[in-house]
C-alpha positions in Angstrom: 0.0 0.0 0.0 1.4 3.4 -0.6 1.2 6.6 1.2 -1.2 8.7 -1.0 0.1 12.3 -2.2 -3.6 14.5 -1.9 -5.8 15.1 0.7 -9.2 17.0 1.3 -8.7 20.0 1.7 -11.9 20.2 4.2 -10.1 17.3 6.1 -6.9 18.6 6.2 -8.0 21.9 7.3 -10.0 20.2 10.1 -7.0 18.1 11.3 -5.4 21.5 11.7 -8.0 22.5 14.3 -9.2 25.6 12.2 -11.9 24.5 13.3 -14.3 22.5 15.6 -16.1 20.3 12.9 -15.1 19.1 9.2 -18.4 21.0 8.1 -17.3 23.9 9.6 -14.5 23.7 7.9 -16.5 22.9 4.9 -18.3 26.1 5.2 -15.6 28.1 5.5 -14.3 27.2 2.3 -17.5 27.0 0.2 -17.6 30.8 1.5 -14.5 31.3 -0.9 -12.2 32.0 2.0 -9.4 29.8 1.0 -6.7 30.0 -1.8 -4.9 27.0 -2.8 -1.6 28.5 -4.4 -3.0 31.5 -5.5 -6.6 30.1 -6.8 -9.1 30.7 -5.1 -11.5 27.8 -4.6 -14.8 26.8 -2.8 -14.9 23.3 -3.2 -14.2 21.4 0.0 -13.4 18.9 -1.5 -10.5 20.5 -3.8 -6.7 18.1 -3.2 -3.9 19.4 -1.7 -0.7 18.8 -1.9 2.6 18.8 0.1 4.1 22.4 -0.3 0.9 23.6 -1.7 0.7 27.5 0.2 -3.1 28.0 1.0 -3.8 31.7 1.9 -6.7 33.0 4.1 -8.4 35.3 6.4 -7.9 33.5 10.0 -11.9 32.7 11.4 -10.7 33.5 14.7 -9.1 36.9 13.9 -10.7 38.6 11.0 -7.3 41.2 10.6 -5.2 38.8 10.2 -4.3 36.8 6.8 -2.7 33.5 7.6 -0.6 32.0 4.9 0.4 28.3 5.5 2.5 25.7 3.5 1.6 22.3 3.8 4.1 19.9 5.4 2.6 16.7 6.3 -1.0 15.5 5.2 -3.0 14.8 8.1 -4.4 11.4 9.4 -6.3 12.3 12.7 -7.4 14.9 14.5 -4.9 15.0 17.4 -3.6 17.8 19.9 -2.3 21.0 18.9 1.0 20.2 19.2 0.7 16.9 16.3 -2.0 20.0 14.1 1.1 22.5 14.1 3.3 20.3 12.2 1.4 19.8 9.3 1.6 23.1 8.6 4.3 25.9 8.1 3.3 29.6 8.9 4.7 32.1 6.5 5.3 35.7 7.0 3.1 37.8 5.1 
């Protein structure tokens, strides 16, 4: 079996602890919140990939743009500490 290169983005972002539920996290993109390299998109179900940059307006600080690049695809929904490493912040 191999280790698959894509994930949900909806999942992905919800292993991150954006936010509480995966539809939450569902919602937020369908609003057209997120951008996936540059592109904006609103399907939940768009794939990412490692060292994909996915740009957006933070849901618990609306003055802040947080711009992450993706470092490890997520398998669970663990602690803080295991969500922060799937993701690298980058200065804006």
């Amino acid at each position: 079996m191999t280790e698959q290169d894509h994930q949900r983005l909806d999942m992905w972002l919800y292993y991150t602890r954006l936010a509480k539920t995966r539809a939450l996290c569902g919602q937020f993109i369908r609003k057209g919140r997120v951008r996936i390299n540059g592109q904006h998109t609103t399907k939940a179900h768009a794939k990412i990939h490692l060292d994909d940059v996915l740009t957006f307006v933070s849901p618990h600080h609306p003055n802040d743009v947080c711009v992450w690049q993706v470092k490890k695809l997520g398998s669970r929904r663990g602690p803080a500490s295991e969500a922060m490493q799937l993701y690298e912040t980058i200065p804006s």
